[in-house]
N, C-alpha and C positions, 0 to 999 in steps of 0.2 A: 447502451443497448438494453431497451425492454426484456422482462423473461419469455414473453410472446415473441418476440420479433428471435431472440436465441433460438425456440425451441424451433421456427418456422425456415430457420437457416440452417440448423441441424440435422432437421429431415429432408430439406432442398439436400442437401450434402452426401446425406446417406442413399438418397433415390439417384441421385447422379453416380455417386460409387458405384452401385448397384448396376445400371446402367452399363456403365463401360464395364464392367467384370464380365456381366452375361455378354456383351457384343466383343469383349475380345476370347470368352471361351468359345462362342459360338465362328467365329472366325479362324480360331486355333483348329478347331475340328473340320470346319469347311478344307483349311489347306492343307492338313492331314493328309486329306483323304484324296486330295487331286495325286494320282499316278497316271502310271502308259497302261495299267490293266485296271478296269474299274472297284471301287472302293467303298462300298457303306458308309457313310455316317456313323452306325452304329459300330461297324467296324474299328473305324477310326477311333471313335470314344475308346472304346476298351481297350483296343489297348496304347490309348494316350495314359490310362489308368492303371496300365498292368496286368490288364483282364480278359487276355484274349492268348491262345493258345496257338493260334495260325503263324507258323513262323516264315509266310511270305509278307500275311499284313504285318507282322512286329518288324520284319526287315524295312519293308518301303514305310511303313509309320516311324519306328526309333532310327535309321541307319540314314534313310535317303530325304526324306522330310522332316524331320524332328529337325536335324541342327538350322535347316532352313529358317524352322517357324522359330525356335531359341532365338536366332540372331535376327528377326525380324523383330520378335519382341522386345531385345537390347536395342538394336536400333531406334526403332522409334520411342520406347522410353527416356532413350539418351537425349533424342534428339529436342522431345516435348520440353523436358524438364529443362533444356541448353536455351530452347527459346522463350521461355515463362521466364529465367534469368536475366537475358539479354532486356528483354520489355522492363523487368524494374529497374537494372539497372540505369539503364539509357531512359526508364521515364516514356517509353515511346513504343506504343502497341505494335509500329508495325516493325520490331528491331527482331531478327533470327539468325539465326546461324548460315542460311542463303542466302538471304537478303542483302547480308553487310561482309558479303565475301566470303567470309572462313569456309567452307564448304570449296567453294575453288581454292581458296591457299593452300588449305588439307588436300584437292587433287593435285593439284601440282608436286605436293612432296613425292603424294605415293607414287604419280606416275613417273618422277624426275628417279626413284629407287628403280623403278620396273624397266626406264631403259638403261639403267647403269649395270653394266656387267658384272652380276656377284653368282655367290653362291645360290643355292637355293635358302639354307638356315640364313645367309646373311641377308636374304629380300624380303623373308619373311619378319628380321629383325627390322632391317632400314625403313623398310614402307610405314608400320607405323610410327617409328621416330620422325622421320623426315614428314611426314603428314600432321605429327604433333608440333614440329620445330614451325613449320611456315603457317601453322590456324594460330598459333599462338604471334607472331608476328602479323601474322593479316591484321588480328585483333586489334593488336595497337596500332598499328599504319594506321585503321579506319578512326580508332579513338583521337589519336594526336591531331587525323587530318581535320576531323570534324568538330571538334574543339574549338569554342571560339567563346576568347573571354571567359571562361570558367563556366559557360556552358555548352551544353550537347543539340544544336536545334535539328528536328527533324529531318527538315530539306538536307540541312549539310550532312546528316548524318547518312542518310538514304543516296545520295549523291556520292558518297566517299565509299559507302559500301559498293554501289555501282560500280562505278569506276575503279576503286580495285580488284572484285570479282573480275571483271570484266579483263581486266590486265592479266591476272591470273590464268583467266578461261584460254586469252588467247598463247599464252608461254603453253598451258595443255596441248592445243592444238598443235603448236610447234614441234613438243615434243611425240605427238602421234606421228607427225609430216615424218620426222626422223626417226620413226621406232623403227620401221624395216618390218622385218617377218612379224612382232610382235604389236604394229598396228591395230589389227581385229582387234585383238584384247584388251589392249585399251580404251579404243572403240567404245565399245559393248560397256567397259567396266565405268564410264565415265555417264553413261545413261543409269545407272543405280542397277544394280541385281543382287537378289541372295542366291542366287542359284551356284555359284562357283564355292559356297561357302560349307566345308565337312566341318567333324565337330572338332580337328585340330583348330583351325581358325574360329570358332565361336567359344570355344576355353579360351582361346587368346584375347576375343574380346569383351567376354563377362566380364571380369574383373576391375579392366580399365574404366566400363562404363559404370558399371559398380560404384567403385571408388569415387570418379568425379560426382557421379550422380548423389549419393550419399552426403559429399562434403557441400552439396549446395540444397538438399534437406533439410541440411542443420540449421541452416540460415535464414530461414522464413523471415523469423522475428524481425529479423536485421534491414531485409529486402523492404518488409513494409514500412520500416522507419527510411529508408533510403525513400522510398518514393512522394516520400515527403518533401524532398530536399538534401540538399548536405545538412544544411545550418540546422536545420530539425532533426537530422539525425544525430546530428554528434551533440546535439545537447541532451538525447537520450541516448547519451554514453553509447555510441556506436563508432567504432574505427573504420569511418567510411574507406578512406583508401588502401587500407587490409584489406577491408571484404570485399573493397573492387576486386582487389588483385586476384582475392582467393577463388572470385568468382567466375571470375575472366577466366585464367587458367583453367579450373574446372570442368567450365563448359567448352575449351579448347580443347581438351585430354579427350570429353567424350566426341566433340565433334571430330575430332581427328581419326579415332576407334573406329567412328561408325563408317568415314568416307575413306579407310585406309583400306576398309576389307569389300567394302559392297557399293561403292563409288559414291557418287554424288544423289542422294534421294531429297528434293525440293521440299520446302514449302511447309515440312513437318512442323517444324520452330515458331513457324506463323500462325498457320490454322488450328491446331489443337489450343494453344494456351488462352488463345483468342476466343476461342466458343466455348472453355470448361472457363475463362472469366466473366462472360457474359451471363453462364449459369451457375455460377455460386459466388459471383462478387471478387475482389479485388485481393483477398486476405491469400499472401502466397504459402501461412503457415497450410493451406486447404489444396490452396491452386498448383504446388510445386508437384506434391505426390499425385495428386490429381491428371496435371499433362501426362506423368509417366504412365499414367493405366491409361490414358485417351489416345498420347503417340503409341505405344507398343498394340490397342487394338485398329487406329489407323493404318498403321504399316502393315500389319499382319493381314489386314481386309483387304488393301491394295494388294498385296500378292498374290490371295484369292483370285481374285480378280484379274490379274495382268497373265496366271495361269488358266484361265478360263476362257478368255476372250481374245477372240480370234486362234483358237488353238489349232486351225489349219497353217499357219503361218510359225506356229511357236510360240515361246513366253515372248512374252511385252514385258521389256526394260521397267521395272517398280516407278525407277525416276520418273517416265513419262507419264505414266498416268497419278503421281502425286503432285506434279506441275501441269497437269491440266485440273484439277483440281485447285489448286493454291495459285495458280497464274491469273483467274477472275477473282479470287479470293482476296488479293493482294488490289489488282483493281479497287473494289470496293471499296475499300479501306482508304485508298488515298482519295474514293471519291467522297465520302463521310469525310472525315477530317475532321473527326469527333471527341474528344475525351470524355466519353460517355461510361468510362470502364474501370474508374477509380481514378484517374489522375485531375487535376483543375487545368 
């Protein structure tokens, strides 16, 4: 690479950064400031900052909306960075965390916890377990089924996703038919919401997303030798099926975090990594931290939003309006059928 063509990638890089910081701080303030008694902007800012003395805006800003917008920003974070991985791994733009099931495997756990009769500490234990045990098995089901001759093609891969989301979706269903009184809630929680979320559950789920998120960070270098190939990778000394593993799991731990507490939110894993690819190129040492500033101000914009619209009727479900977004999105995609985005 030219010093020209560096320096003109560097600054594409830093205006894109740039970019999503201002539209997820701007977003962060927007849903701030949505309450039942109206709210400033300016209000909102101050004391997202610590700088506001009104101790009804610092209650509905820090107590009733903070954890909200926190675990909107972990969420889509998790989710960006779960689907930027999924695409090098799999070699295939349009590979996500919804698309290829985990997202229904992860509901099925939590919901298979929610109608299993426990404690409260032990539901709040089991949901995410059980939501991490079957996104980590979705994972592989789809990998093994779509496997064919040592490699991953599309079609099969997208088809096996299918098909066992789809398996999944319907055993959820099942188990709503049979929840009884606790139906509603499931319901609802299987449309995506932050709203049932205080700051016990969004401490519960920093971390995990944290964690996963962090250990597939580290891996840029690796990811872009992987998508070269196997045989190209591991002659640049890369332990392809370690960093599968480590990768897969991973983005199982945070997909499972994010759909164990706030249900099922579409389409994130798709569209974010796909349009911060198309504007800074293919290199995931750029593109991984990148999805996570794009998913966490995607998500946090939808809530705006889904709190704003139609607010005679109530919040609108996050899920539905990130799947009416990513539902033509996804279209597109298979109607291109392009490797136009670093792959041959």
């Amino acid at each position: 690479m030219s010093k020209g063509s560096a320096e003109k990638r560097r600054i594409r890089l830093l205006a894109v950064t740039a970019a999503l910081v201002i539209v997820l701080l701007i977003s962060m303030v927007l849903d701030l400031s949505q309450a039942f008694i109206p709210l400033s902007l300016k209000d909102a800012f101050m004391s997202m900052i610590g700088m506001s003395d009104d101790p009804i805006v610092n209650t509905i800003v820090r107590n009733v909306n903070g954890p909200r917008v926190v675990m909107g920003c972990m969420v889509g974070a998790g989710l960006g960075v779960s689907g930027a991985v999924m695409q090098a791994v799999f070699r295939n733009p349009m590979a996500s965390p919804y698309i290829l099931g985990l997202s229904s495997g992860a509901a099925f756990g939590a919901a298979l916890a929610m109608t299993i009769p426990l404690g409260t500490v032990s539901m709040l234990f089991m949901t995410p377990l059980l939501a991490f045990v079957f996104c980590v098995a979705t994972t592989f089901l789809v990998y093994f089924i779509s496997r064919v001759g040592g490699r991953v093609p599309t079609e099969t891969l997208l088809l096996s996703g299918i098909a066992v989301g789809s398996l999944f979706s319907a055993l959820v269903s099942l188990l709503t038919y049979l929840a009884g009184e606790r139906m509603a809630g499931i319901v609802y929680w299987t449309m995506g919401n932050l709203s049932q979320n205080g700051w016990n559950n969004t401490l519960i789920v920093i971390p995990l997303i944290l964690a996963g998120s962090l250990i597939m960070l580290t891996r840029g270098r690796e990811m872009n030798a992987m998508m070269l190939g196997d045989a190209h990778a591991k002659d640049l000394g890369v332990d392809v099926k370690k960093v599968r593993l480590e990768m897969l799991i991973s983005s199982s731990l945070v997909t499972a975090a994010a759909v164990a507490f706030c249900g099922v939110i579409g389409f994130v894993g798709l569209v974010v990594p796909h349009i911060i690819r198309i504007l800074t190129g293919p290199d995931n040492k750029a593109l991984l931290p990148l999805s996570m500033l794009g998913g966490a101000a995607f998500v946090v914009l939808c809530d705006y939003l889904s709190r704003s619209l139609f607010t005679n009727l109530g919040i609108l479900p996050i899920g539905i309006l990130t799947s009416l977004v990513g539902a033509p999105y996804f279209i597109y995609l298979l109607r291109r059928r392009r490797h136009e985005v670093g792959w041959n």
